[in-house]
Every structure is written in structure tokens, then in C-alpha cells.
DSSP file (Angstrom, degrees, kcal/mol; ACC not computed):
  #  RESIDUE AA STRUCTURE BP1 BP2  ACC     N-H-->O    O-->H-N    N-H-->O    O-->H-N    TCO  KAPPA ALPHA  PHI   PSI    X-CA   Y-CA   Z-CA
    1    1 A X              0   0    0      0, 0.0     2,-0.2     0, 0.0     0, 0.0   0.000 360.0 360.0 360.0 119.5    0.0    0.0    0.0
    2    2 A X        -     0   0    0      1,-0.1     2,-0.3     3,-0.0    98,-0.1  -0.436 360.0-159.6 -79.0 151.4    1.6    3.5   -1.0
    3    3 A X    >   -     0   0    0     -2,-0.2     3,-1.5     3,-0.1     2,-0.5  -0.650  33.3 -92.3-102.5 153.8    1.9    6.0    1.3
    4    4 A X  T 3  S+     0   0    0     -2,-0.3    95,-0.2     1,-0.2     3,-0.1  -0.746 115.7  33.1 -80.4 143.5    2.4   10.0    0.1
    5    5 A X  T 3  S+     0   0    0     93,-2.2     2,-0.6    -2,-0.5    -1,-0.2  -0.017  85.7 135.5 119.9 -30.1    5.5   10.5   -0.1
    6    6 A X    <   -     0   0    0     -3,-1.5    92,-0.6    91,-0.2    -1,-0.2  -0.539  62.2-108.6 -86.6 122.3    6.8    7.3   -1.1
    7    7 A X  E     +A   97   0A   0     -2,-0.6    90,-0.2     1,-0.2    -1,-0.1   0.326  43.2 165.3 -34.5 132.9    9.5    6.7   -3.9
    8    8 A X  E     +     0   0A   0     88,-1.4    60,-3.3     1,-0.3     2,-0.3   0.663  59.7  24.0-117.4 -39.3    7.4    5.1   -6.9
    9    9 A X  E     -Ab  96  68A   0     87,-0.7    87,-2.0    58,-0.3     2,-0.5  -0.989  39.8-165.2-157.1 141.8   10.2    5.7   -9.4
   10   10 A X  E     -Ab  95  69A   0     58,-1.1    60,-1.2    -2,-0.3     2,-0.3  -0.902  32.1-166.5-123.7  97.0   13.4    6.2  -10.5
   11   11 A X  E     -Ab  94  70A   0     83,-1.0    82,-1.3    -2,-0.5    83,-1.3  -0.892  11.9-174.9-107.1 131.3   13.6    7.5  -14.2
   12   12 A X  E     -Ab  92  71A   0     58,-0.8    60,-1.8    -2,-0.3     2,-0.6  -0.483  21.4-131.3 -63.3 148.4   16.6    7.9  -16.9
   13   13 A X  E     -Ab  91  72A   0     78,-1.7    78,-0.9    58,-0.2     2,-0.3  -0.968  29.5-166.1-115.3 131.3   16.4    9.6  -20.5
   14   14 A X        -     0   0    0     58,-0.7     3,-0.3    -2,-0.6    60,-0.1  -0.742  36.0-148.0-108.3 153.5   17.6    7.9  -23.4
   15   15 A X  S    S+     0   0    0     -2,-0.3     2,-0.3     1,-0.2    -1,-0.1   0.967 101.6  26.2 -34.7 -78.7   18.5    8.1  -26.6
   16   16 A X     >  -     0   0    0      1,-0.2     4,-5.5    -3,-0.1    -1,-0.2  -0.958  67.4-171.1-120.7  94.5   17.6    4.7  -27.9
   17   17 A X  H  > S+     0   0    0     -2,-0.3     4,-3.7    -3,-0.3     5,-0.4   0.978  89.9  52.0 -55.1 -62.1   14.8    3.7  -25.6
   18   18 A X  H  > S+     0   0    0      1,-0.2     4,-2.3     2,-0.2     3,-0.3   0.917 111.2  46.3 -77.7 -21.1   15.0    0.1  -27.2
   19   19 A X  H  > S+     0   0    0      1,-0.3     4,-2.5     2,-0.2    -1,-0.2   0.898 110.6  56.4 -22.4 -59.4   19.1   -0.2  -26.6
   20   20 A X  H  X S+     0   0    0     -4,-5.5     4,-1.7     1,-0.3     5,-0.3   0.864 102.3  47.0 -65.0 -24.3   18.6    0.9  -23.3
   21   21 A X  H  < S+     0   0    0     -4,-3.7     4,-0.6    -3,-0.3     5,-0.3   0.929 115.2  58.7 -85.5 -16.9   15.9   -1.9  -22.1
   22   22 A X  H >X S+     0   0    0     -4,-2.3     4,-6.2    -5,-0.4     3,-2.7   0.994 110.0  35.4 -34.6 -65.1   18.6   -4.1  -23.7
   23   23 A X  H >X S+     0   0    0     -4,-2.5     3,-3.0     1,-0.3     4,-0.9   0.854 118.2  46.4 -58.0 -71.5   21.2   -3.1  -21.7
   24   24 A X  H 3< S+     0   0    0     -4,-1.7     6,-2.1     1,-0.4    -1,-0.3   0.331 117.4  51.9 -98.1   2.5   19.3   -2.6  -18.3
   25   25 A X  H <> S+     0   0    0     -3,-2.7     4,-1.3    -2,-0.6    -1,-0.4   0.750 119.1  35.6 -94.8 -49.1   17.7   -6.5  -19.4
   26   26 A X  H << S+     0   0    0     -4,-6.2    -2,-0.2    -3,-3.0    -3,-0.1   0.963 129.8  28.7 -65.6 -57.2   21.4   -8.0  -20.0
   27   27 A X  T  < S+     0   0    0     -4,-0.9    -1,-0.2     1,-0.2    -3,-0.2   0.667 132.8  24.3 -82.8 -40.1   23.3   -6.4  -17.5
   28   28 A X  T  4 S-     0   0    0     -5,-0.3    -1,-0.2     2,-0.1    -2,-0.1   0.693  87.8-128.7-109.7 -11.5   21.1   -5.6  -14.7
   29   29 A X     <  +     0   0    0     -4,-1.3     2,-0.5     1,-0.3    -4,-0.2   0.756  58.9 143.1  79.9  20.6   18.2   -8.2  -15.0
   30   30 A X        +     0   0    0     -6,-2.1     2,-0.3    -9,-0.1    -1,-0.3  -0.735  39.6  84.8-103.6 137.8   15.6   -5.4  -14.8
   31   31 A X        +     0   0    0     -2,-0.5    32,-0.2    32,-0.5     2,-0.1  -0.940  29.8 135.7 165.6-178.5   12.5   -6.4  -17.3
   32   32 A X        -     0   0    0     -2,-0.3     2,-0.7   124,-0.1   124,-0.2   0.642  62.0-149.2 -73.9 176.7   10.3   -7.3  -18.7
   33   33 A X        -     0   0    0    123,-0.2   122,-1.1    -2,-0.1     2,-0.4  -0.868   4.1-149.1-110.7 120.4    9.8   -3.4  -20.0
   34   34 A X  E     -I  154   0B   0     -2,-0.7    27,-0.5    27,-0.3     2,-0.3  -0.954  26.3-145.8-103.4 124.5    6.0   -2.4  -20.7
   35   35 A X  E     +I  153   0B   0    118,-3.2   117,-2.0    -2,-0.4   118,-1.7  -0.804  26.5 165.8-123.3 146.2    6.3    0.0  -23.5
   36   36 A X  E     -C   59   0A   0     23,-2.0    23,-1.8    -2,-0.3     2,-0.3  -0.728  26.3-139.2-148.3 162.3    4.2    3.1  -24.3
   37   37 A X  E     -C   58   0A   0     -2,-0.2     2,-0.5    21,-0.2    21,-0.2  -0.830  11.3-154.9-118.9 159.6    4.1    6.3  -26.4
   38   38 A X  E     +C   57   0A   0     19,-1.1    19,-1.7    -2,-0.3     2,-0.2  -0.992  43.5 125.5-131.6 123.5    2.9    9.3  -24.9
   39   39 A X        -     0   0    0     -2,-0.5    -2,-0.1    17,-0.2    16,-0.1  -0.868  59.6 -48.3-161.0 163.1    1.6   11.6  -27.9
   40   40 A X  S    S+     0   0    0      2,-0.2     2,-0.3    -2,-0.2     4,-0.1  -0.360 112.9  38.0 -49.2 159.7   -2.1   13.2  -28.1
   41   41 A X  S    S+     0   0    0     -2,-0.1    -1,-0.2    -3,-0.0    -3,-0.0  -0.832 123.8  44.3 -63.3 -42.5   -5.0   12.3  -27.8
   42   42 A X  S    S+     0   0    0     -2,-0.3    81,-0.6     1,-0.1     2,-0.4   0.493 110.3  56.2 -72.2   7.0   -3.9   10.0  -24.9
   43   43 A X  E    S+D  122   0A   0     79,-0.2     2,-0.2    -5,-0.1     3,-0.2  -0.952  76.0 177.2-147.5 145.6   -1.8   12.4  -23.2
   44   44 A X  E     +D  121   0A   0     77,-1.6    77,-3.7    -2,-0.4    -2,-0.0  -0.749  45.1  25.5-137.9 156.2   -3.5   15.3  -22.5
   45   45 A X  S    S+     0   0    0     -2,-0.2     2,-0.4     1,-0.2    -1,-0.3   0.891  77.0 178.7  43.2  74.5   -3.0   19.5  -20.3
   46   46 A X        +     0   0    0     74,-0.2     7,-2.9    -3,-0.2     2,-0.3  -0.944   3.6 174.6 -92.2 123.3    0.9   18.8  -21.3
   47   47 A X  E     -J   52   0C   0     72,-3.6     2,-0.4    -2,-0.4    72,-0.3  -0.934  26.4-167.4-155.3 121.5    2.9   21.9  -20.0
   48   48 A X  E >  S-J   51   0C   0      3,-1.8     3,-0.7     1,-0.4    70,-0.2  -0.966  79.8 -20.6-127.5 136.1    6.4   22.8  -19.9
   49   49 A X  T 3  S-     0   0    0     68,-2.2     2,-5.1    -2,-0.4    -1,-0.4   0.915 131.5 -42.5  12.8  99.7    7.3   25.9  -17.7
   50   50 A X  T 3  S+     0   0    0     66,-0.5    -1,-0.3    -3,-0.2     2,-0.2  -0.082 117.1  95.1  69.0 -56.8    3.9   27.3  -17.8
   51   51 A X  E <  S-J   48   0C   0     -2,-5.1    -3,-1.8    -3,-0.7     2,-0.1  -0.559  78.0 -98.8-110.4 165.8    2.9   26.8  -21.3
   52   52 A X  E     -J   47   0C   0     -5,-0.3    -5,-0.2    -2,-0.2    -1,-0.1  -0.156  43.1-159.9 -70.1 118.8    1.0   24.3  -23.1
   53   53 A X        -     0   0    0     -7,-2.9    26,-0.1    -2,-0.1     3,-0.1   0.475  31.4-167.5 -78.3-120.2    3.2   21.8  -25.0
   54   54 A X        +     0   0    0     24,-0.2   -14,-0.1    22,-0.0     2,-0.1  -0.249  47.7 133.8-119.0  30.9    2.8   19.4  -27.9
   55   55 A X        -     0   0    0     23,-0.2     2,-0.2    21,-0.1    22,-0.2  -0.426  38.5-164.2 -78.6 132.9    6.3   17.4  -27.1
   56   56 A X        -     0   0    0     -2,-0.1    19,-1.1   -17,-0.1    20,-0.6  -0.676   7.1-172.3-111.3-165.3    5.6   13.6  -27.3
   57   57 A X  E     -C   38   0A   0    -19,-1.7   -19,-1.1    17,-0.3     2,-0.3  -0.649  23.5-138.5-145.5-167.9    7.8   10.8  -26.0
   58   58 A X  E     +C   37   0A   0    -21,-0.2    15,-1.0    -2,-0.2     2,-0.3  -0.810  33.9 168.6-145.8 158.2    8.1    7.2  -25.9
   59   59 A X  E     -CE  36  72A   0    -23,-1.8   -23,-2.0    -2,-0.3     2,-0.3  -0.996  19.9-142.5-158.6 168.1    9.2    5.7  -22.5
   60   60 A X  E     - E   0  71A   0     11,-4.5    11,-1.9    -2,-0.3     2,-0.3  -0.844   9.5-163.3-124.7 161.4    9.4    2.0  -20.8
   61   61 A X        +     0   0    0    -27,-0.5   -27,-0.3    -2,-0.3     9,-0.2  -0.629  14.3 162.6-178.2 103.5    8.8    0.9  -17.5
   62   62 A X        -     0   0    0     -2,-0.3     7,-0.5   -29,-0.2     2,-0.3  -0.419  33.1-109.8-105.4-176.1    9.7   -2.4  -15.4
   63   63 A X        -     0   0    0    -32,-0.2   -32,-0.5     5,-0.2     5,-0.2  -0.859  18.3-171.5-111.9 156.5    9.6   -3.0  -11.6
   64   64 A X  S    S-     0   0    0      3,-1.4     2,-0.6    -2,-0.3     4,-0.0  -0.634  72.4 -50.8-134.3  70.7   11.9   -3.6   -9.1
   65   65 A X  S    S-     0   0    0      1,-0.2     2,-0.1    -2,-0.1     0, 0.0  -0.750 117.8 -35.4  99.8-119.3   10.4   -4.6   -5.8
   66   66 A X  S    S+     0   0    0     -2,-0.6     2,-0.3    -3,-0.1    -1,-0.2  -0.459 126.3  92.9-123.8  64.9    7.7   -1.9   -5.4
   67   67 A X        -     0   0    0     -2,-0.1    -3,-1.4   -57,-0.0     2,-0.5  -0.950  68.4-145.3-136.2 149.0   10.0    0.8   -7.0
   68   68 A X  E     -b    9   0A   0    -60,-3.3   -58,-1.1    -2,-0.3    28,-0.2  -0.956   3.6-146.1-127.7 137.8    9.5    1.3  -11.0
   69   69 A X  E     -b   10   0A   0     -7,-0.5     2,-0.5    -2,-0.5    -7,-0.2  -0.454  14.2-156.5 -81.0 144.6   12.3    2.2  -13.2
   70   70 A X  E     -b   11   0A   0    -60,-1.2   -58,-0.8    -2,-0.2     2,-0.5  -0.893  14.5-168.1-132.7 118.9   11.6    4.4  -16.1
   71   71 A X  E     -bE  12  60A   0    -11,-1.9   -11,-4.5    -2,-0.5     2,-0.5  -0.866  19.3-169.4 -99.9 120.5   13.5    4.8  -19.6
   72   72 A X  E     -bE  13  59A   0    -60,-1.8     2,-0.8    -2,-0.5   -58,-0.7  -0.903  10.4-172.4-126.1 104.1   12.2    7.9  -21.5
   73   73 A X        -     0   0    0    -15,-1.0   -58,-0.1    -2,-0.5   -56,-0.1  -0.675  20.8-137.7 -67.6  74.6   13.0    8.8  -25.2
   74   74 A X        +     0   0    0     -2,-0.8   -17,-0.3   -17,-0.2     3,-0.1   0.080  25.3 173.5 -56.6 147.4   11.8   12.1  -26.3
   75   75 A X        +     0   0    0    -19,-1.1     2,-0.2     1,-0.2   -18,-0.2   0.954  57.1  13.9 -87.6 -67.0   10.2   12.4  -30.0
   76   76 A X  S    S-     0   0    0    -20,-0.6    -1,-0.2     2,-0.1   -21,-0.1  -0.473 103.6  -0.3-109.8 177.5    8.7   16.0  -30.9
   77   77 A X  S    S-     0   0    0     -2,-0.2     2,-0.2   -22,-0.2     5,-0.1   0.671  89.6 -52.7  28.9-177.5    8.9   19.2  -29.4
   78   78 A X        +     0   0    0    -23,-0.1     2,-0.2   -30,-0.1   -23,-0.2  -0.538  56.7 163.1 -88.1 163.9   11.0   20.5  -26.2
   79   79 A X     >  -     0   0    0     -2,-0.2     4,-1.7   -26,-0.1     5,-0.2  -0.886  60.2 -98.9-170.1 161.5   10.7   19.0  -23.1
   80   80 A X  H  > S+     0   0    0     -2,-0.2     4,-3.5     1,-0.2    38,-0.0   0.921 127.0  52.8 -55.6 -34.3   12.4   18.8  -19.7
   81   81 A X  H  > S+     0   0    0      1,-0.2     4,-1.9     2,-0.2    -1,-0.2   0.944 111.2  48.8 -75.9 -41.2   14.0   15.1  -21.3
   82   82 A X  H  > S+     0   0    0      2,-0.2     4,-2.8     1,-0.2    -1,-0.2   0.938 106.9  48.9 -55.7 -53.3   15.1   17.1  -24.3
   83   83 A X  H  X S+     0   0    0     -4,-1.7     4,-2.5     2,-0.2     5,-0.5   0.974 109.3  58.3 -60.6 -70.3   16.9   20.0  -22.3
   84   84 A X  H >X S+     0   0    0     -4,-3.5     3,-1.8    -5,-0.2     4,-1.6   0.810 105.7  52.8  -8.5 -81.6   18.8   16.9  -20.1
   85   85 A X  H >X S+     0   0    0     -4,-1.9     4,-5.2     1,-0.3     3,-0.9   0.821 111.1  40.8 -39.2 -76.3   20.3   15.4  -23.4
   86   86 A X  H 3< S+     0   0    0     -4,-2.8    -1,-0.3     1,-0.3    -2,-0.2   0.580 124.1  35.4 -83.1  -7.1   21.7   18.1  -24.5
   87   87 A X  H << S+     0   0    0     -4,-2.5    -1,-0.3    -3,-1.8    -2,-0.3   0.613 141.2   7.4 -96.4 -16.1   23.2   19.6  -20.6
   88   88 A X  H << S-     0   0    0     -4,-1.6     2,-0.4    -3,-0.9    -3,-0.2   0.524  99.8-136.1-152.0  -8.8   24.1   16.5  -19.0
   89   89 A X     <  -     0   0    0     -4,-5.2    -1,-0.2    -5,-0.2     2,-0.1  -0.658  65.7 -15.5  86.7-152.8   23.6   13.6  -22.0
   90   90 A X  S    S+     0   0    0     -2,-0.4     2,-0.3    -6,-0.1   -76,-0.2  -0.495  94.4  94.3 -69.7 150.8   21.8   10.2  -21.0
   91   91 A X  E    S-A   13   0A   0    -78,-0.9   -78,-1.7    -2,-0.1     2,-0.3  -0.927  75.6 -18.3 158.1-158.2   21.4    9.3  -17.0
   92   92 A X  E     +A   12   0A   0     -2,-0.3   -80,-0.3   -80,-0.2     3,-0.1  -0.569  53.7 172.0 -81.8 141.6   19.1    9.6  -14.0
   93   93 A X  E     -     0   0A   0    -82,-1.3    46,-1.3     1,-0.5     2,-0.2   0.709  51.1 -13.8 -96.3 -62.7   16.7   12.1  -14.7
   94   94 A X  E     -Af  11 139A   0    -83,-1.3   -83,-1.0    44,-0.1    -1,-0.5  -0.833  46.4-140.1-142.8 167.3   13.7   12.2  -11.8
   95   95 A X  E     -Af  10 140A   0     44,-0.6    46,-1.7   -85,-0.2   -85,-0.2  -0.895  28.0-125.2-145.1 136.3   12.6   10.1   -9.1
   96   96 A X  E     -Af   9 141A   0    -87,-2.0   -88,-1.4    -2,-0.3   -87,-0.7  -0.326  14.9-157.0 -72.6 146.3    8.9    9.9   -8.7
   97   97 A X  E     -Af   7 142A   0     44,-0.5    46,-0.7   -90,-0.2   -91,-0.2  -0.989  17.7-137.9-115.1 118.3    7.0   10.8   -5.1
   98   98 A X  E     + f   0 143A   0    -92,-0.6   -93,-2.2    -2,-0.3     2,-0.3  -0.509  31.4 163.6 -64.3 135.9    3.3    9.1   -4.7
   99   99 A X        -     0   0    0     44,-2.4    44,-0.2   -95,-0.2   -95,-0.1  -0.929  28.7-150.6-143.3 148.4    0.6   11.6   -3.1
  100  100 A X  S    S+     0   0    0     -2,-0.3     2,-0.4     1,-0.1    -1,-0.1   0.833  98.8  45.8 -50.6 -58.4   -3.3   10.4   -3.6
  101  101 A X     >  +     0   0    0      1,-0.2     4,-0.7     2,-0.0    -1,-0.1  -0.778  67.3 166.7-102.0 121.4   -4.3   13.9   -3.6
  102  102 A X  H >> S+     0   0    0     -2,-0.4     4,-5.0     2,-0.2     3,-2.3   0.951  73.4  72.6 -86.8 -42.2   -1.7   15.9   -6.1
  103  103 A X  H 3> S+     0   0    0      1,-0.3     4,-2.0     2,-0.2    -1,-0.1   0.788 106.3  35.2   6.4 -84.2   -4.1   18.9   -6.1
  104  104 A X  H 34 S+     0   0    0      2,-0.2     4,-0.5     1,-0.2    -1,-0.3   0.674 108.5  58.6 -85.8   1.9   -3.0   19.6   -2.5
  105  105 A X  H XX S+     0   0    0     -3,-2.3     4,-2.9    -4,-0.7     3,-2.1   0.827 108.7  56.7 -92.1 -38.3    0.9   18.6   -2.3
  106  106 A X  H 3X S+     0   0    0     -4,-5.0     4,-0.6     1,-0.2    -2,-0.2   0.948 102.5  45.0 -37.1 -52.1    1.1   21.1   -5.0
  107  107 A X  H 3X S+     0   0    0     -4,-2.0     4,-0.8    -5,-0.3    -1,-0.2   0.557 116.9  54.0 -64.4 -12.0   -0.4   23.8   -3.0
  108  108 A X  H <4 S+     0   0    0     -3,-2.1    -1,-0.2    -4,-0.5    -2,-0.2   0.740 117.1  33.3 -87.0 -40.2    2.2   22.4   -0.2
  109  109 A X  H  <>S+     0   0    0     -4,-2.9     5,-1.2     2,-0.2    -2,-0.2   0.457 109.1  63.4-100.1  14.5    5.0   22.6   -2.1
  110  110 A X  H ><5S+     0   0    0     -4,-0.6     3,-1.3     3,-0.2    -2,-0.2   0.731 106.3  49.9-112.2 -61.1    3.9   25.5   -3.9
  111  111 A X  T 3<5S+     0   0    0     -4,-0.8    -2,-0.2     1,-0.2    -3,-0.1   0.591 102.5  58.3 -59.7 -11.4    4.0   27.1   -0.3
  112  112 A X  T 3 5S-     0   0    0      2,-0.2    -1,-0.2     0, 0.0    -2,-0.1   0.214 127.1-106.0 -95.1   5.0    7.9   25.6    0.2
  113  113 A X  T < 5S+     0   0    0     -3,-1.3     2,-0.6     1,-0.2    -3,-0.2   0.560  79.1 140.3  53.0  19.9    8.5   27.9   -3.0
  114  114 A X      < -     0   0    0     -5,-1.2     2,-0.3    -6,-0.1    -2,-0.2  -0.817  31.4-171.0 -89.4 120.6    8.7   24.7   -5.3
  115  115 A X        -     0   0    0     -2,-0.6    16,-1.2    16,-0.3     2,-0.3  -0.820  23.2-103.7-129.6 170.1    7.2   25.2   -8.1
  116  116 A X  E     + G   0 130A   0     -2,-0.3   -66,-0.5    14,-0.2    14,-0.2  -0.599  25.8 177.9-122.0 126.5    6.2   22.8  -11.2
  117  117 A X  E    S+     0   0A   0     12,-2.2   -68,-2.2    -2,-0.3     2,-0.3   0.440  71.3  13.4-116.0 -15.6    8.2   22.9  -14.6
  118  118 A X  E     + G   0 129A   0     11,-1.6    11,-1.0   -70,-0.2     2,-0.2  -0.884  65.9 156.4-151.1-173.7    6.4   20.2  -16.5
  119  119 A X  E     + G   0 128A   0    -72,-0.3   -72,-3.6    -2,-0.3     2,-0.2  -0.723   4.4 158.6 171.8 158.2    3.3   18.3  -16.2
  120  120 A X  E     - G   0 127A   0      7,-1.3     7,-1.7   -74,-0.2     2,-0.3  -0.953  29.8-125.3-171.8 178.5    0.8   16.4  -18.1
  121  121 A X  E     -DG  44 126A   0    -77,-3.7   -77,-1.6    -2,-0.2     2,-0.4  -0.972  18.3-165.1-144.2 130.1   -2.2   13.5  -17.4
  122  122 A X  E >   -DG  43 125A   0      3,-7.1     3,-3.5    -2,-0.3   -79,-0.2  -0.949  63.4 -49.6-119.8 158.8   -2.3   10.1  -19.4
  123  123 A X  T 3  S-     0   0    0    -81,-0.6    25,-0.2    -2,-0.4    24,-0.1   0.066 127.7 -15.3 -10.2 -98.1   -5.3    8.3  -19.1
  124  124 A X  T 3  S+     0   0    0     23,-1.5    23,-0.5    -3,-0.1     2,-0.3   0.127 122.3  91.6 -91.9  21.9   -6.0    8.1  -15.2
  125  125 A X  E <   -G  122   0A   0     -3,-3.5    -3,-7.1    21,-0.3     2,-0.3  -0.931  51.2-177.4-128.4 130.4   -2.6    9.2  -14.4
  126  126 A X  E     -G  121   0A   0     -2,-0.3    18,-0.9    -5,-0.2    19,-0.4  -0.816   8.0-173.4-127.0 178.3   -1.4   12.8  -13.9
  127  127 A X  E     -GH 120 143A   0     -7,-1.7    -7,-1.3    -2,-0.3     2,-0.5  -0.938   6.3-168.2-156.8 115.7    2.2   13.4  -13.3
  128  128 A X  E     -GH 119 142A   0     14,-7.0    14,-3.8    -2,-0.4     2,-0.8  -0.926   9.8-152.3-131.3 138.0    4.0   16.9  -12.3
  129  129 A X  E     -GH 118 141A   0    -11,-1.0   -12,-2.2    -2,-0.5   -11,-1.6  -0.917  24.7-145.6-105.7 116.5    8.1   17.5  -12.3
  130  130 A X  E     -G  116   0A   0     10,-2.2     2,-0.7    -2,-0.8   -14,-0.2   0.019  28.4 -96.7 -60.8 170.8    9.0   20.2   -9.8
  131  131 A X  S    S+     0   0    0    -16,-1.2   -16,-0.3     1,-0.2    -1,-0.1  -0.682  79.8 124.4-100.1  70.7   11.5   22.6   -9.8
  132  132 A X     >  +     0   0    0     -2,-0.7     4,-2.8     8,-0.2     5,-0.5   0.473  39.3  91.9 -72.5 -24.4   14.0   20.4   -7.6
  133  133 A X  H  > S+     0   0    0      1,-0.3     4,-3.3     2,-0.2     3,-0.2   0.890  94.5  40.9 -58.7 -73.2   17.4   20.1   -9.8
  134  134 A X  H  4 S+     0   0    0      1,-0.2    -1,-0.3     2,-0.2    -2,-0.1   0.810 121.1  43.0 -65.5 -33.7   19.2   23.4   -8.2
  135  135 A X  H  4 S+     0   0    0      1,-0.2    -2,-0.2    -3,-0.1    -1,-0.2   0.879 138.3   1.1-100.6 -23.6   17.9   22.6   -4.3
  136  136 A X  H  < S-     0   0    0     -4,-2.8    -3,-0.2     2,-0.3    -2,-0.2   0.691  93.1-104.3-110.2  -7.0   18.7   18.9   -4.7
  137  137 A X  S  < S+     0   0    0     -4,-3.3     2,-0.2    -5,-0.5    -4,-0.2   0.380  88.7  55.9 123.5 -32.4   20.1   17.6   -7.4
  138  138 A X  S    S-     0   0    0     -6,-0.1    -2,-0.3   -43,-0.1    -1,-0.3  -0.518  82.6-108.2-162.3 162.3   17.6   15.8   -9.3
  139  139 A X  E     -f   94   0A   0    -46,-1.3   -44,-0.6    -2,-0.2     2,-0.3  -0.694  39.9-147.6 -95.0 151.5   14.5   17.0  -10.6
  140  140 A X  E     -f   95   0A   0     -2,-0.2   -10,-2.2   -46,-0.2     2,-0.4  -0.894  10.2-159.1-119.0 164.3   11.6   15.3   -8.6
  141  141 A X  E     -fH  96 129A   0    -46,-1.7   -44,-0.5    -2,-0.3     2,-0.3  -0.865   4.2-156.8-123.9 150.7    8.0   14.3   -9.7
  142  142 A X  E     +fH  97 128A   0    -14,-3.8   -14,-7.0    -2,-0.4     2,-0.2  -0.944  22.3 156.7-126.2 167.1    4.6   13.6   -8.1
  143  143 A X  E     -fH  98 127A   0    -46,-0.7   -44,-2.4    -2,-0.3   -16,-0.2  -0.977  43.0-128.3-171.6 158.5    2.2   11.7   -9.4
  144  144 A X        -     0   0    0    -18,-0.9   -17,-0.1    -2,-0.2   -46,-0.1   0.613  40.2-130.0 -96.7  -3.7   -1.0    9.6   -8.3
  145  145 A X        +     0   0    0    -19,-0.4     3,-0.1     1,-0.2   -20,-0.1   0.620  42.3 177.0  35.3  44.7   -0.2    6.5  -10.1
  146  146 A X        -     0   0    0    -20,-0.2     2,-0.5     1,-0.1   -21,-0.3   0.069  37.8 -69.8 -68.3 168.0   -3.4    6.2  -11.5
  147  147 A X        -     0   0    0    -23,-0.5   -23,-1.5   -24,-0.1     2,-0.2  -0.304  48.2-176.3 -53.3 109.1   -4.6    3.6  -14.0
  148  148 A X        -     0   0    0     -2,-0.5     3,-0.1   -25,-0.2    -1,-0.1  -0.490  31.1 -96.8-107.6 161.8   -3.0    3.7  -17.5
  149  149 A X        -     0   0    0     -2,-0.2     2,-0.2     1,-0.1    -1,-0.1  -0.336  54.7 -71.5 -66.0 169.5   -4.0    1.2  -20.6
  150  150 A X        -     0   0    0      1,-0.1    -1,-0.1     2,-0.0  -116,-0.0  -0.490  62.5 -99.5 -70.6 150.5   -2.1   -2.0  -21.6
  151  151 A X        -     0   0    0     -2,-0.2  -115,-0.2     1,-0.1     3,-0.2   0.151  16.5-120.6 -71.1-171.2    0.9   -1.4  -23.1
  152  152 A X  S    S-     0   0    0   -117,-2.0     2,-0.4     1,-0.3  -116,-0.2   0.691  92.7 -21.7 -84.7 -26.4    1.9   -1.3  -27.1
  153  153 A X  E     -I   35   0B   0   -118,-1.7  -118,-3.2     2,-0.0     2,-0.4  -0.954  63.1-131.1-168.2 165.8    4.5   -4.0  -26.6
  154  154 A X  E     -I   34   0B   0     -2,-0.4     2,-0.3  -120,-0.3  -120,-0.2  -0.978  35.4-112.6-117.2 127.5    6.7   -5.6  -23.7
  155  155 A X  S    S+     0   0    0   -122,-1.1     2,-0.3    -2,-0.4  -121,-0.1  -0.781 100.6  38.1-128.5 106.9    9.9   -6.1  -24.1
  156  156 A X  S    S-     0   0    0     -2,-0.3  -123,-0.2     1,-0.2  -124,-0.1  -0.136 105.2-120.2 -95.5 164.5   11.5   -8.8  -24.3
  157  157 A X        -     0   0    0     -2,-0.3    -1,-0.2     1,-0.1    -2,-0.1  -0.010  13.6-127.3 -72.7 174.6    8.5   -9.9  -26.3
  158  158 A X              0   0    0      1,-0.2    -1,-0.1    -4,-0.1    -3,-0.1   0.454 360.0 360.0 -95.2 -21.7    6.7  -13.0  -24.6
  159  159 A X              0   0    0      0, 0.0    -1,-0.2     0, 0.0    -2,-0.1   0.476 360.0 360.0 -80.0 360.0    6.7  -15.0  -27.6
């Protein structure tokens, strides 16, 4: 059972989304990968610093105990994942925080002066990356972990 607050995810941005769930399948044993695009219609109120975006992505996402790793490609447009690549290259990106209600740990951390540099909602899942990088290190996210569809493929395939 999550608690708010508790680490949900740990994500990298890649390059080559499928290279990387190679690698992080040979090397580390983390898989199988459920793999998704994020583009309109199905991701939807997408906003980087302030304004409305139309950047899509592709990303993956196994588990590790009750923590889930995430590999994120960008596609179109700018984005936070874009901006990464080109300052810092490939690596850890975010790590995710669960809250039930995001509504009000926004308004909480909103009141800590932390304020939210990208966000977006994919089917029953909304997702916001604070402005963490300078006071910690990493950018951090919240998110509700709501219900998403099945994915467009798993990799390695099942077959």
C-alpha cells in the first residue's frame, strides 16, 4: 500500500529507448519493459514551464520490488527530457513521489516555493516535475499512479 511520499520511481532519459531496455535487461536483469508512447490524444493538459506543449515521448517501464524504473525517449517538441540530453547527455533524470491527492501537495510545495516545470495526465494518471534540480540535485516528480491502458508491446516480447 503507498503511502504520500513514497519513492514510486526512478527515471533515466535515453537516446535509444530500445538499446537501453537491452542493456538494463542483459546487465542488470531489470525487465520485462511495458512499453508506451505518450503523444495526443492520450496524453493530455501537457505543459512545460507554464505553457502548453505538444512534445511527445516514448518511455518504458519495469519493476523492481515496489520501485519502478523508467526509460524515457523524447520524440517531438522541447521538453524537460530534451533539455537533459543536451546539458548533462543520457542518466538519471527524476525520481517519482506518490501523493493520492496531487491537487494539495502542490499547493504544499507551492508554499515551500517549489514550483512545477512540466506536467501532463495520461489516461487516469497525472504526473508533475517540480522545480528540484538546483535545491537537490535531481528533478523530482509527483504523481498519483493512476490507471493507465495495456501497453503497445513488452519487451523482451513474450513470444
Amino acid at each position: 500500500m503507498m503511502k504520500d511520499g513514497d519513492i514510486i520511481q526512478i527515471a533515466h532519459v535515453v537516446k535509444d529507448l530500445d538499446g537501453a531496455m537491452k542493456h538494463f535487461w542483459e546487465v542488470f536483469g531489470i525487465g520485462p519493459w511495458d512499453v508506451y508512447t505518450f503523444a495526443p490524444p492520450a496524453l493530455r493538459e501537457s505543459m512545460v514551464y507554464g505553457k502548453p506543449s505538444d512534445h511527445t515521448y516514448k518511455l518504458a517501464v519495469a519493476w523492481v520490488g515496489d520501485v519502478q524504473v523508467e526509460l524515457m525517449q523524447p520524440l517531438t517538441g522541447r521538453s524537460l527530457y530534451d533539455e537533459f540530453l543536451e546539458k548533462k547527455g543520457e542518466g538519471l533524470h527524476h525520481v517519482k513521489l506518490y501523493y493520492k491527492d496531487c491537487e494539495q501537495a502542490l499547493k504544499d510545495f507551492e508554499a515551500k516555493g517549489i514550483k512545477i516545470i512540466q506536467s501532463g495526465k495520461f489516461d487516469e494518471d497525472e504526473f508533475y516535475y517540480l522545480d528540484t534540480e538546483d535545491l537537490v540535485g535531481v528533478v523530482y516528480e509527483i504523481g498519483n499512479n493512476g490507471k493507465i491502458r495495456e501497453p503497445e508491446r513488452v519487451y523482451p516480447s513474450k513470444a
